[in-house]
Structure formats: C-alpha cells, structure tokens
mmCIF file of the N, C-alpha and C atoms, coordinates in Angstrom:
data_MODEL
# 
_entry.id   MODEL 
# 
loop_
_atom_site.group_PDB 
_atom_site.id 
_atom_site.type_symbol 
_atom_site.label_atom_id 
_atom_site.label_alt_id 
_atom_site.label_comp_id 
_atom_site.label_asym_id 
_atom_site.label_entity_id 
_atom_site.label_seq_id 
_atom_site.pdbx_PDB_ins_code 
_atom_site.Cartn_x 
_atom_site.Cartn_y 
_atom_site.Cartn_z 
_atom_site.occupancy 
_atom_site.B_iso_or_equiv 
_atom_site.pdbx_formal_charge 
_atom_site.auth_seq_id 
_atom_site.auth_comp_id 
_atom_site.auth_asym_id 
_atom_site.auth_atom_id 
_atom_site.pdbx_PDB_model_num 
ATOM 1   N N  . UNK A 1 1  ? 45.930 -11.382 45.637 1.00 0.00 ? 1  UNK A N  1 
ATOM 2   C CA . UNK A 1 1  ? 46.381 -10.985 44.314 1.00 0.00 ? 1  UNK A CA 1 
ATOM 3   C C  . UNK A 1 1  ? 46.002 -12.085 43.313 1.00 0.00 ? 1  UNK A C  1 
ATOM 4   N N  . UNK A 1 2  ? 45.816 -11.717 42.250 1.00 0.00 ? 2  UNK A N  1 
ATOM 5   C CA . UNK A 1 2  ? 45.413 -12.820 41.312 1.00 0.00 ? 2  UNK A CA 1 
ATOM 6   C C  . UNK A 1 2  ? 45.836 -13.287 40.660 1.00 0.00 ? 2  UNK A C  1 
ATOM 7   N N  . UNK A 1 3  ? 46.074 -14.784 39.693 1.00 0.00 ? 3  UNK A N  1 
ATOM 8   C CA . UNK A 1 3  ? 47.069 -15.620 39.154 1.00 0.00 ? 3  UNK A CA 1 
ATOM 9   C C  . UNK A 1 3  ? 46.863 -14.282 38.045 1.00 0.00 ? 3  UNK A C  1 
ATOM 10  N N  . UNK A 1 4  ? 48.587 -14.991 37.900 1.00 0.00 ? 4  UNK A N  1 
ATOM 11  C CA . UNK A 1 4  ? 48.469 -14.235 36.047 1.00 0.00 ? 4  UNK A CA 1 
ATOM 12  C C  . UNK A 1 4  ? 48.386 -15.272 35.165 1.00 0.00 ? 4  UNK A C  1 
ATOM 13  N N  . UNK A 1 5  ? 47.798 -15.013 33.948 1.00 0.00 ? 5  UNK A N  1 
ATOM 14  C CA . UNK A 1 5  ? 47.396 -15.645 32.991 1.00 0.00 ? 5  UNK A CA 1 
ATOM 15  C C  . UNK A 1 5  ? 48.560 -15.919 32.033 1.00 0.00 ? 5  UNK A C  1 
ATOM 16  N N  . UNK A 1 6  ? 48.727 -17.700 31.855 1.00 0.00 ? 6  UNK A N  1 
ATOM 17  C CA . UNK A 1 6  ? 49.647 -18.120 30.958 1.00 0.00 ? 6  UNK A CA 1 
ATOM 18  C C  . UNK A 1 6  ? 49.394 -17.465 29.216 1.00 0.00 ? 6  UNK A C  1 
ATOM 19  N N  . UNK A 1 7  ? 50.160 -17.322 28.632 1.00 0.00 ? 7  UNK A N  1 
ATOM 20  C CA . UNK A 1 7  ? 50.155 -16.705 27.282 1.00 0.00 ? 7  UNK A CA 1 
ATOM 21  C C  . UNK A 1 7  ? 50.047 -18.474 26.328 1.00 0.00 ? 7  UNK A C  1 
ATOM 22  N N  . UNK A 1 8  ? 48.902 -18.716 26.153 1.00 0.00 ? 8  UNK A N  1 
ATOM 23  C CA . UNK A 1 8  ? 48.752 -20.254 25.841 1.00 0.00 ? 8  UNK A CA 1 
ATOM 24  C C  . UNK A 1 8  ? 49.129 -20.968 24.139 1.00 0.00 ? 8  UNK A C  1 
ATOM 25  N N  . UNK A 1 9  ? 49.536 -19.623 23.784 1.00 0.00 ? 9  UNK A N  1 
ATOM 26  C CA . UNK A 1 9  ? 50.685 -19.716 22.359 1.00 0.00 ? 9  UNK A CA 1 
ATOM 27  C C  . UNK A 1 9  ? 52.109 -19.864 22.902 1.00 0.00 ? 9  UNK A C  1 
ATOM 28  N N  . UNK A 1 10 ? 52.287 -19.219 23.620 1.00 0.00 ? 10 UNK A N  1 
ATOM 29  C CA . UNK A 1 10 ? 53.887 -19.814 24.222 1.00 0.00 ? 10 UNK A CA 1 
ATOM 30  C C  . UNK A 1 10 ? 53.980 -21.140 24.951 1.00 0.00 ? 10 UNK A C  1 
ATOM 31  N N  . UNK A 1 11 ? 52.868 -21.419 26.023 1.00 0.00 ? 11 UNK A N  1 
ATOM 32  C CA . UNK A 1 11 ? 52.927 -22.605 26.347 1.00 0.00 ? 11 UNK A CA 1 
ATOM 33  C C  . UNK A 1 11 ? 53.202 -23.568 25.367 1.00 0.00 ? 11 UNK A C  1 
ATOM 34  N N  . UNK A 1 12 ? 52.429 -23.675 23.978 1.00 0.00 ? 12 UNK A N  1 
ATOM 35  C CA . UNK A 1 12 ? 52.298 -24.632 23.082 1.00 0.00 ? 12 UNK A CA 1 
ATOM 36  C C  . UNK A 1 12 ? 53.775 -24.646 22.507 1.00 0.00 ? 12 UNK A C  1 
ATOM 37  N N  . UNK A 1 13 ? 54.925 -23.486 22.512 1.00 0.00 ? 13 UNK A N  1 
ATOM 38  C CA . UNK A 1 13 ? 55.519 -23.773 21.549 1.00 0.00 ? 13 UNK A CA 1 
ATOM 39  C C  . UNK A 1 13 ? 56.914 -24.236 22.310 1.00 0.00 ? 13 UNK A C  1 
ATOM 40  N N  . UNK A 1 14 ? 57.234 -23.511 23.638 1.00 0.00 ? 14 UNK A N  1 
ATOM 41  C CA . UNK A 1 14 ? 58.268 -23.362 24.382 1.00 0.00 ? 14 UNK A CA 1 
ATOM 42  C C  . UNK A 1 14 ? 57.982 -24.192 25.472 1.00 0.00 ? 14 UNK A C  1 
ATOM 43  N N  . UNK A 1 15 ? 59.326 -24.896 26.369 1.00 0.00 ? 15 UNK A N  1 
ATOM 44  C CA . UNK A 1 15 ? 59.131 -25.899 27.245 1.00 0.00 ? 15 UNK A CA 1 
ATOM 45  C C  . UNK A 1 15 ? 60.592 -25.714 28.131 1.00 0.00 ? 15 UNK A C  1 
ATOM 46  N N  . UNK A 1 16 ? 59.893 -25.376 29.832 1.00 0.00 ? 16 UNK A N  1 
ATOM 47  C CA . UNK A 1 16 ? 61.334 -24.895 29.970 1.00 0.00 ? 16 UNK A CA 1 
ATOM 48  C C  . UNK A 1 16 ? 61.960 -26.364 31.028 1.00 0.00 ? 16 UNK A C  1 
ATOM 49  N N  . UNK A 1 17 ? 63.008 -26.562 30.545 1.00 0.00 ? 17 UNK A N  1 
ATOM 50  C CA . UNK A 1 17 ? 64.045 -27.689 31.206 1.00 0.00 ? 17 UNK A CA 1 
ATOM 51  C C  . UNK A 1 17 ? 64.549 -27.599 32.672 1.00 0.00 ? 17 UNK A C  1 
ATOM 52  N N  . UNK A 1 18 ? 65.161 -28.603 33.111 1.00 0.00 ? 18 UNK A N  1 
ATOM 53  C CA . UNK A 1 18 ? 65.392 -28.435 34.888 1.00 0.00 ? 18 UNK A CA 1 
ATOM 54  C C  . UNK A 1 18 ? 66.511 -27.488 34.850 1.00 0.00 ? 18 UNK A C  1 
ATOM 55  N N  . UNK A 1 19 ? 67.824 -27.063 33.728 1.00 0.00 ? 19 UNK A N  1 
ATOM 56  C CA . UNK A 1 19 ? 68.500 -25.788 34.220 1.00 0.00 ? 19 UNK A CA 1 
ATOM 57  C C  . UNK A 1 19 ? 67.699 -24.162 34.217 1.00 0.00 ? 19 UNK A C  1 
ATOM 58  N N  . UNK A 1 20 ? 66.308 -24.355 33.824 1.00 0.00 ? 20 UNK A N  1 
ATOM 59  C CA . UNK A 1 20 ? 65.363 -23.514 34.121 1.00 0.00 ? 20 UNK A CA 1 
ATOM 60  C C  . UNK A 1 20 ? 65.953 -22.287 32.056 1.00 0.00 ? 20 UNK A C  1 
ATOM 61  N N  . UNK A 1 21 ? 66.676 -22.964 30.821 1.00 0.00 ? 21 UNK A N  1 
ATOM 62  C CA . UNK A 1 21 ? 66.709 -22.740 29.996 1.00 0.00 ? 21 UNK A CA 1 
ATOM 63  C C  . UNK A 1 21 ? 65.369 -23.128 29.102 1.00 0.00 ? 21 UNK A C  1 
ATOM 64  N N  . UNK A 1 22 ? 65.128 -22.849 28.227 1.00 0.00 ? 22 UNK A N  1 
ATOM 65  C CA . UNK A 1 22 ? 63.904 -23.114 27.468 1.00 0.00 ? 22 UNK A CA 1 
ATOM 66  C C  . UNK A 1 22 ? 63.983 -23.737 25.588 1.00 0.00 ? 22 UNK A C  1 
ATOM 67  N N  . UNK A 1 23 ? 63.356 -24.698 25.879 1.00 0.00 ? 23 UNK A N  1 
ATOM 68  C CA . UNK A 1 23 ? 63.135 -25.557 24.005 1.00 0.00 ? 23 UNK A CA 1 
ATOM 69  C C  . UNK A 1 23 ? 62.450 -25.022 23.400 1.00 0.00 ? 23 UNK A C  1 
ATOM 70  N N  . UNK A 1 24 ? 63.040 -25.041 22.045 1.00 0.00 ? 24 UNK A N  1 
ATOM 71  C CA . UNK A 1 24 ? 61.774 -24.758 21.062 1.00 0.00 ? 24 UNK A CA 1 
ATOM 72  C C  . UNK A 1 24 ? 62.106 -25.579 20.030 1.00 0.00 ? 24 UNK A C  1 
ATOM 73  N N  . UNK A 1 25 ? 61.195 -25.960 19.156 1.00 0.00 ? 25 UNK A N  1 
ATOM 74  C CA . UNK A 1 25 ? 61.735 -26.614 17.520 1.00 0.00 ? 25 UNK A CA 1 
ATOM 75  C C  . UNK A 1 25 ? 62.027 -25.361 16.814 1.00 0.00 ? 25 UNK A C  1 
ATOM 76  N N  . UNK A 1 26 ? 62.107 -25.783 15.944 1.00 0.00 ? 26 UNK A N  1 
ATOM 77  C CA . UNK A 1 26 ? 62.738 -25.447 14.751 1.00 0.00 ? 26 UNK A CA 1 
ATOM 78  C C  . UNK A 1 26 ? 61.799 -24.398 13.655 1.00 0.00 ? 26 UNK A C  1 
ATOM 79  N N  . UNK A 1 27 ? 62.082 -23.652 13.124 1.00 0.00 ? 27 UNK A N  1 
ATOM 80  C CA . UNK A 1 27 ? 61.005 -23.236 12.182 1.00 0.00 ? 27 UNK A CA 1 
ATOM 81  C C  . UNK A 1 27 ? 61.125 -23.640 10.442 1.00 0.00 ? 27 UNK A C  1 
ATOM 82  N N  . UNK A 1 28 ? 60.727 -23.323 9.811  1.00 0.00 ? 28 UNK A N  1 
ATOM 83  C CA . UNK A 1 28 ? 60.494 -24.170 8.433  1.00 0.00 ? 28 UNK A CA 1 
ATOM 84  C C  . UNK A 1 28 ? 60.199 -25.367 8.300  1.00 0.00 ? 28 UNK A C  1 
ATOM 85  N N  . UNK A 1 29 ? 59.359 -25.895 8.785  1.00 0.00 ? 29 UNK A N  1 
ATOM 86  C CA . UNK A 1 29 ? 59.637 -26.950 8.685  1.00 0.00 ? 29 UNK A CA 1 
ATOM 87  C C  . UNK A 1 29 ? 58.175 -27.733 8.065  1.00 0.00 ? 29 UNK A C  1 
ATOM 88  N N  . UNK A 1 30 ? 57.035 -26.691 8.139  1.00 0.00 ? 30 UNK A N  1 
ATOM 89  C CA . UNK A 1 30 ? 55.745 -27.334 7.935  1.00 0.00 ? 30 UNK A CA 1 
ATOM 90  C C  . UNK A 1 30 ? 55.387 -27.462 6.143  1.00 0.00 ? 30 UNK A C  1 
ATOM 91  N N  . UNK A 1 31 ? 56.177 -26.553 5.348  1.00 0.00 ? 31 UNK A N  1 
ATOM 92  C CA . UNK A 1 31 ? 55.467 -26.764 3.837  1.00 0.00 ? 31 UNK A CA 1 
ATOM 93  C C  . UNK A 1 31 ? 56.644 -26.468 3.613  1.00 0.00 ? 31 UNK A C  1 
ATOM 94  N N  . UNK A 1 32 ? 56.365 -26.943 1.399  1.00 0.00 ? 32 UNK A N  1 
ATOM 95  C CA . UNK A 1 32 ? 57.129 -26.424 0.498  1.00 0.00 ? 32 UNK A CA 1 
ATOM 96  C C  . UNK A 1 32 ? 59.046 -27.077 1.335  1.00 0.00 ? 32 UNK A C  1 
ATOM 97  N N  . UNK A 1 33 ? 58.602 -28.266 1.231  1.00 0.00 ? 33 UNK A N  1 
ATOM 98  C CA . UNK A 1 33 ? 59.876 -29.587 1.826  1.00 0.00 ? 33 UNK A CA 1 
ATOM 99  C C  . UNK A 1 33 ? 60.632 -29.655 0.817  1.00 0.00 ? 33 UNK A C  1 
ATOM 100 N N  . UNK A 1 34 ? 59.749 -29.882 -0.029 1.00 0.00 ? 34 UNK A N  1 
ATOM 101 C CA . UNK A 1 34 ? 60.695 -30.368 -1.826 1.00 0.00 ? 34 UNK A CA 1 
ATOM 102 C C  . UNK A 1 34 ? 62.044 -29.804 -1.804 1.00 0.00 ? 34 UNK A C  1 
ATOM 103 N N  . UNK A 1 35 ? 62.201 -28.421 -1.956 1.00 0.00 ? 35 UNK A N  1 
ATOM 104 C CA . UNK A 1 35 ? 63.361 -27.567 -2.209 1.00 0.00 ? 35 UNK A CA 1 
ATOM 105 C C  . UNK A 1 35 ? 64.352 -27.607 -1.083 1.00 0.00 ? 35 UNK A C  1 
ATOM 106 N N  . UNK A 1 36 ? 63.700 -27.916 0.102  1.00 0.00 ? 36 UNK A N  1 
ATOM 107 C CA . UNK A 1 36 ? 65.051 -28.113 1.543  1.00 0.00 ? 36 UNK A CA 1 
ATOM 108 C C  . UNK A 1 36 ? 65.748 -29.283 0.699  1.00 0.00 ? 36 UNK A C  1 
ATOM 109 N N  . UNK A 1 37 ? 67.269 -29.064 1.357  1.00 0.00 ? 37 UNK A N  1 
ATOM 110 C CA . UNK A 1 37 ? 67.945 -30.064 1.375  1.00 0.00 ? 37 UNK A CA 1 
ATOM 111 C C  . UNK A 1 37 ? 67.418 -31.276 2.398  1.00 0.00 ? 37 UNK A C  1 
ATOM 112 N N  . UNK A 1 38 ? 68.225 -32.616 2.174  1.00 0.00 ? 38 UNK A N  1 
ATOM 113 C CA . UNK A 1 38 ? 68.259 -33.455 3.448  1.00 0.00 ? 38 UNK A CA 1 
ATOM 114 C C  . UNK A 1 38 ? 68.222 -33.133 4.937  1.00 0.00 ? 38 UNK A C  1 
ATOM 115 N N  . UNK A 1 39 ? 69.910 -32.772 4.563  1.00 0.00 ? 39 UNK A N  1 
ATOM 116 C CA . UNK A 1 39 ? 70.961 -32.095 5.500  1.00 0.00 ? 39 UNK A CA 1 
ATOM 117 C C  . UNK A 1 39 ? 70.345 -30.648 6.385  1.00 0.00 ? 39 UNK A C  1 
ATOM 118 N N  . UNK A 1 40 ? 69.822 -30.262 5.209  1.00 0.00 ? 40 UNK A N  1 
ATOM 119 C CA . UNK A 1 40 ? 68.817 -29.120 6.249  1.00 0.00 ? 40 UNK A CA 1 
ATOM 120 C C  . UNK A 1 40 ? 67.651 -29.556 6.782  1.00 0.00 ? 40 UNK A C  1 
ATOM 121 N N  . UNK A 1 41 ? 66.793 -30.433 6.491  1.00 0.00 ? 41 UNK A N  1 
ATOM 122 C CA . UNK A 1 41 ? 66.071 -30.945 7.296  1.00 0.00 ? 41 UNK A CA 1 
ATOM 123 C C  . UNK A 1 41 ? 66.279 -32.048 8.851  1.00 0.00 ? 41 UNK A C  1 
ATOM 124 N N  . UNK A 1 42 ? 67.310 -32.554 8.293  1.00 0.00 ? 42 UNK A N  1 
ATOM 125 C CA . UNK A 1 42 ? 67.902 -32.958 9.790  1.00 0.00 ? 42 UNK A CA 1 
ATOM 126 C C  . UNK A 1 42 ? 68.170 -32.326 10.563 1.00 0.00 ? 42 UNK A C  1 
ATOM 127 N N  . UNK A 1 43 ? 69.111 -31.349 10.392 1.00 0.00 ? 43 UNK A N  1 
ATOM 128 C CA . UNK A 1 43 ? 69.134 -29.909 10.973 1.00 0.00 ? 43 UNK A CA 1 
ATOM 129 C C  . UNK A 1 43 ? 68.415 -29.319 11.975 1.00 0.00 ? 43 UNK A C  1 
ATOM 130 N N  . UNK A 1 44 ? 67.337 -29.166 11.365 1.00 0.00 ? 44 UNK A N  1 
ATOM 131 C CA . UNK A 1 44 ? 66.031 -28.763 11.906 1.00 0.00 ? 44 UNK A CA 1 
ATOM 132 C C  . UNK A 1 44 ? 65.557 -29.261 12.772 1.00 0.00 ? 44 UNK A C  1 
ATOM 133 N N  . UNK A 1 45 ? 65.894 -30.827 12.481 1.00 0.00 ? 45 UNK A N  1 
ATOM 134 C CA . UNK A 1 45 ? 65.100 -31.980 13.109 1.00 0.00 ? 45 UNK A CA 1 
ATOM 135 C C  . UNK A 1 45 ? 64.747 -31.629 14.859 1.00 0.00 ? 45 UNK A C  1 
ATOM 136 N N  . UNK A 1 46 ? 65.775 -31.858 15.603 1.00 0.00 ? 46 UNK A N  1 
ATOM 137 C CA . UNK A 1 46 ? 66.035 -31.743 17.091 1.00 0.00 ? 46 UNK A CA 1 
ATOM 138 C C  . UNK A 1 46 ? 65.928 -30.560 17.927 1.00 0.00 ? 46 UNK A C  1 
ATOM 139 N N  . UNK A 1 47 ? 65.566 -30.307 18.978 1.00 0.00 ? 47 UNK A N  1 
ATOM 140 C CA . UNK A 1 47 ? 65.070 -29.158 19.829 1.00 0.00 ? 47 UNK A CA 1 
ATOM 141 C C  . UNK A 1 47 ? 66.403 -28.239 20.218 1.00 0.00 ? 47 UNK A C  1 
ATOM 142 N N  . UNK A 1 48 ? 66.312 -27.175 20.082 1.00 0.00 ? 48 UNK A N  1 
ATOM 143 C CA . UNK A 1 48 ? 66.641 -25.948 19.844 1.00 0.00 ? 48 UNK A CA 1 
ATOM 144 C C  . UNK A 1 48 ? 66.871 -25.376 21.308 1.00 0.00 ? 48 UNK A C  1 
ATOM 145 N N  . UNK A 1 49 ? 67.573 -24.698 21.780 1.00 0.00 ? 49 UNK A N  1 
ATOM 146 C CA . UNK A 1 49 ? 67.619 -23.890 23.146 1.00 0.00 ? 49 UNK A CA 1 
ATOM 147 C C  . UNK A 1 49 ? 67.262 -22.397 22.367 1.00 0.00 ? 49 UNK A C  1 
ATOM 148 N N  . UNK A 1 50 ? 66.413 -21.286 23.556 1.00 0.00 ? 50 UNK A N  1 
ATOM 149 C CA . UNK A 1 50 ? 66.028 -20.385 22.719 1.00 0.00 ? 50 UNK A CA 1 
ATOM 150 C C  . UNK A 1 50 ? 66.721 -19.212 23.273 1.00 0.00 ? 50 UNK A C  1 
ATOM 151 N N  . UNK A 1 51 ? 66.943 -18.466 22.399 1.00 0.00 ? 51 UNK A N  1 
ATOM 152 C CA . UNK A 1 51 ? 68.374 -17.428 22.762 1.00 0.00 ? 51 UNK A CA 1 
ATOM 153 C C  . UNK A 1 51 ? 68.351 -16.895 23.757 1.00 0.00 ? 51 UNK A C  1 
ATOM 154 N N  . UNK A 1 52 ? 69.450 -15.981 24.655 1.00 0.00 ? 52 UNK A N  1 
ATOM 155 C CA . UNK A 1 52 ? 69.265 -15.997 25.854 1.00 0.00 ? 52 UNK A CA 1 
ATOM 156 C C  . UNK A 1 52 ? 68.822 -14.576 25.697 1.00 0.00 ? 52 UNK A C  1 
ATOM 157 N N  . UNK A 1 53 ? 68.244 -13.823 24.596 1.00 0.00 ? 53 UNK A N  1 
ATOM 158 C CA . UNK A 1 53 ? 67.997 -12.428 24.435 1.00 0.00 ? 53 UNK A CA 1 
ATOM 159 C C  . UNK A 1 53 ? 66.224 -12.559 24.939 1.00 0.00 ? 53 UNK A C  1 
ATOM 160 N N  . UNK A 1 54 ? 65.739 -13.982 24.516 1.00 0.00 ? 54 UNK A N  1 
ATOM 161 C CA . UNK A 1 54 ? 64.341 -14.101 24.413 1.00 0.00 ? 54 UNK A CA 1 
ATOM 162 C C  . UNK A 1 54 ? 63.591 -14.976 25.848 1.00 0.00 ? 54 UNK A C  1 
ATOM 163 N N  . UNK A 1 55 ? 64.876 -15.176 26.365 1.00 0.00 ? 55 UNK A N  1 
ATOM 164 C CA . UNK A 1 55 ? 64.256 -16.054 27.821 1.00 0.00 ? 55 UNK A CA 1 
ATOM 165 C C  . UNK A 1 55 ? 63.433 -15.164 28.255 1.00 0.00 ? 55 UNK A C  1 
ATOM 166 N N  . UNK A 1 56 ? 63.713 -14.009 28.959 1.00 0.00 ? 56 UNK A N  1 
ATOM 167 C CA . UNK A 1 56 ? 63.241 -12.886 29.821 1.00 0.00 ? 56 UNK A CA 1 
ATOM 168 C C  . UNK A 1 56 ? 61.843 -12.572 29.911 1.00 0.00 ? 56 UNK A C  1 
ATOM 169 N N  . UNK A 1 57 ? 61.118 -12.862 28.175 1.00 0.00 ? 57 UNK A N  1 
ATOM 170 C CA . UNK A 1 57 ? 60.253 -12.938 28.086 1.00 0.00 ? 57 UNK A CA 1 
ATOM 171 C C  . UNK A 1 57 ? 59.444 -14.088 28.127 1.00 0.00 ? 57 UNK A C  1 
ATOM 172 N N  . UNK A 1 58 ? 60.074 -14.912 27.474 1.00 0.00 ? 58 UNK A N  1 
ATOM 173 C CA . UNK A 1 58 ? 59.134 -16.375 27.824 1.00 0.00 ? 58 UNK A CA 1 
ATOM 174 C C  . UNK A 1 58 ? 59.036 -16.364 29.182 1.00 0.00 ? 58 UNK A C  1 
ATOM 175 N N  . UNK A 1 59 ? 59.954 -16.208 29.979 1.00 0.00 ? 59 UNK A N  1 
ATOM 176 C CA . UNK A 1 59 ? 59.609 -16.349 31.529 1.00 0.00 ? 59 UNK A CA 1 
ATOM 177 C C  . UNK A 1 59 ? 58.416 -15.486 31.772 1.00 0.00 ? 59 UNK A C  1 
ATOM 178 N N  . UNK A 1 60 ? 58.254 -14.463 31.623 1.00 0.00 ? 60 UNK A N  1 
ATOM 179 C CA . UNK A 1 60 ? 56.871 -13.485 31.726 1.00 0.00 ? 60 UNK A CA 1 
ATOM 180 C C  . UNK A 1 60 ? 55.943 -14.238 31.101 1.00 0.00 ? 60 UNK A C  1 
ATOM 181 N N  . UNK A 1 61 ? 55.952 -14.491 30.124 1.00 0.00 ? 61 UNK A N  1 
ATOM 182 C CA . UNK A 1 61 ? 54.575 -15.391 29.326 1.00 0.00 ? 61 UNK A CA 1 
ATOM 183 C C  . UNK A 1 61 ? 54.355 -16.642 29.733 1.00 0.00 ? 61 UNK A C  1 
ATOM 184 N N  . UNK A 1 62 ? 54.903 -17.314 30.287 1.00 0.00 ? 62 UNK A N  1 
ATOM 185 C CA . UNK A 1 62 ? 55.407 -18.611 31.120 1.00 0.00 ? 62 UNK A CA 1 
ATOM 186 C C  . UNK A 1 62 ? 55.374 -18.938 32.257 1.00 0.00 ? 62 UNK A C  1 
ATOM 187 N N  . UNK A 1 63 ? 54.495 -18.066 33.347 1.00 0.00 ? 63 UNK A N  1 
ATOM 188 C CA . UNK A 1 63 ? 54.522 -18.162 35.199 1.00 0.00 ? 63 UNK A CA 1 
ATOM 189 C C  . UNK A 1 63 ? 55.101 -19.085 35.580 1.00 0.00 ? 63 UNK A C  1 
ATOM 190 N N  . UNK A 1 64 ? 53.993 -20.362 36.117 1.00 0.00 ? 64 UNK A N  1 
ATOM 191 C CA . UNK A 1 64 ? 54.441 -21.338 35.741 1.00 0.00 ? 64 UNK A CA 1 
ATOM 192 C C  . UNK A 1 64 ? 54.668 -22.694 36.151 1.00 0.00 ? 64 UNK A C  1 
ATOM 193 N N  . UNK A 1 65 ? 55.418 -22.354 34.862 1.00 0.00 ? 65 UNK A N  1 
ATOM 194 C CA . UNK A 1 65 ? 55.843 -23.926 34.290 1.00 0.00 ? 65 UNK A CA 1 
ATOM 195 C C  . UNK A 1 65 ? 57.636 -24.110 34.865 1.00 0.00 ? 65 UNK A C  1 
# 
C-alpha cells in the first residue's frame, strides 16, 4: 500500500505535541499592526492549541508527525 501524502500547508502551520494535541500561532498578526492594541498583540503572541472540532482533520493531513 502506498504512503499517503503529507498536506505540506498544514505541516508548515500545525505541530502536534507529546499529548498527541496540536499548535498553531495566532492569526493577524502579519500587516496593518498600527491599529492593534499592545495588549492584543501580546495576546497573539504565544502558541495556541487548535480546537478540538479541527484535530480530526489535521490528523488526516498530518500522517506522520
């Protein structure tokens, strides 16, 4: 049977941890800074767990890792 092929946009964005949950950053965060607050950019700052509605699939797009 043959490997399945990683989805290599998810690889780049998602990273899954030893409780086998998955990281992501943050979104907004690349332009148009001026108008964020501080406080919302700190916010942002630190890695994210990604909802548990969307694991199911990263795991499919994700073999793996």
């Amino acid at each position: 049977m043959p490997k399945i092929k990683t989805n290599r946009g998810a690889a780049k964005r998602f990273k899954r941890n030893a409780a086998g949950t998955f990281k992501r950053n943050a979104s907004h965060r690349r332009h148009i800074l001026t108008k964020k607050s501080t406080k919302r950019m700190r916010h942002l700052r630190g890695p994210k767990a990604l909802h548990k509605s969307d694991v199911k699939s990263a795991q499919r797009m994700i073999p793996y890792c």
